[in-house]
C-alpha positions as CSV (number, residue, x, y, z in Angstrom):
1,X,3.2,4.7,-9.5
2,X,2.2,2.4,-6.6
3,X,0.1,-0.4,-6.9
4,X,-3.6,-0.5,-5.1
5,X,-5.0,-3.1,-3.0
6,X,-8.7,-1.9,-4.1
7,X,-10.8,0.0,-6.4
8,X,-10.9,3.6,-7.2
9,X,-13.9,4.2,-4.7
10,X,-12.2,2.7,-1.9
11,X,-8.9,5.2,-2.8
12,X,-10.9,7.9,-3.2
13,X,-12.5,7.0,0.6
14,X,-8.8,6.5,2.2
15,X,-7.0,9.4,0.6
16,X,-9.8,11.9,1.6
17,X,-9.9,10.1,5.3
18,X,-6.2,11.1,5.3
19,X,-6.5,13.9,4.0
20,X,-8.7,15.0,6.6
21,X,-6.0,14.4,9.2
22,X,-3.1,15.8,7.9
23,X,-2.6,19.7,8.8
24,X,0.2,20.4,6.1
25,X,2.5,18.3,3.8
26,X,2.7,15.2,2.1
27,X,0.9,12.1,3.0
28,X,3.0,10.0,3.6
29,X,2.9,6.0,3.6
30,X,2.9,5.7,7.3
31,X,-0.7,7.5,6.9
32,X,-2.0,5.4,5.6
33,X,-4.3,2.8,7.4
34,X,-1.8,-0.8,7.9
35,X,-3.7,-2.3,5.5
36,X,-2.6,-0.2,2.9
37,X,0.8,0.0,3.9
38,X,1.9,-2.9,2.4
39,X,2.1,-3.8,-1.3
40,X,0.7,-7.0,-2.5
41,X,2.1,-10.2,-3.4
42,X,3.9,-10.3,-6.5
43,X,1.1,-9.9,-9.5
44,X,2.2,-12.0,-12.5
45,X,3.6,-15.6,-12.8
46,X,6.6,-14.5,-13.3
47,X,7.6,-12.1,-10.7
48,X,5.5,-15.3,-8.3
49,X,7.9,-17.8,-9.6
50,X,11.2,-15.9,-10.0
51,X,10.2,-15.5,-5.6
52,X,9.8,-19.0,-5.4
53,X,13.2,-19.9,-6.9
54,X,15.0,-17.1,-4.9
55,X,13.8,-18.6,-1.2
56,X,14.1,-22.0,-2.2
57,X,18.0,-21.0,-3.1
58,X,18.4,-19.1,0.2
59,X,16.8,-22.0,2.0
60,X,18.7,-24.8,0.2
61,X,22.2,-22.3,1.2
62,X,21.0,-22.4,4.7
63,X,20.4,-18.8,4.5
64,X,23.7,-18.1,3.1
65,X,23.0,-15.5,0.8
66,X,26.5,-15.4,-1.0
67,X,25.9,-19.1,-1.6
68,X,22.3,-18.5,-2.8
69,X,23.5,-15.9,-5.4
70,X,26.0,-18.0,-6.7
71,X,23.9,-21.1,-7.2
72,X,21.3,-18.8,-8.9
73,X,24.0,-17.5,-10.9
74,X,23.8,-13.8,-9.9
75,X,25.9,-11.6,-7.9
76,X,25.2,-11.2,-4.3
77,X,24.3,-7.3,-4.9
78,X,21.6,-8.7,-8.0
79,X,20.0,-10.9,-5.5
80,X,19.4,-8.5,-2.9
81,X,18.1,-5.9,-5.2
82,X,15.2,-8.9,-6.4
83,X,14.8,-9.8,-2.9
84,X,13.7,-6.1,-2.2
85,X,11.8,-5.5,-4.7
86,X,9.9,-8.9,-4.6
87,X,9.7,-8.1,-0.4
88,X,11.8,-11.2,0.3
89,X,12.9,-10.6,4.3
């Protein structure tokens, strides 16, 4: 499940927009309007903070990520997983 920028309306407007343009297969994410290509900012205080504490590490490390991960107290694979899933480039 994906999360929605909008309400159900304005889904059921974009997906039958697409719809309409696709001749066969899937819609895809890159059919989608750019808007809605993108998923939001993280949602809860948590997930906002826990991004917060993970740039501030890789900016205090000068970027160094194996340096970031270790102050954090994570493995270098751990921090790159929470960096793509909380859209860190």
């Amino acid at each position: 499940m994906q999360p929605w920028p909008g309400n159900l309306a304005e889904l059921r407007r974009v997906i039958q927009t697409v719809a309409g343009t696709r001749a066969t297969g899937d819609i895809v994410p890159a059919d989608l309007p750019a808007s809605h290509r993108e998923a939001p900012a993280p949602a809860s205080p948590f997930r906002q903070a826990e991004r917060e504490v993970i740039v501030a590490a890789i900016e205090a490390a000068g970027g160094n990520k194996l340096r970031a991960a270790r102050a954090l107290g994570v493995s270098r694979s751990t921090l790159y997983n929470r960096m793509r899933a909380l859209r860190i480039t």
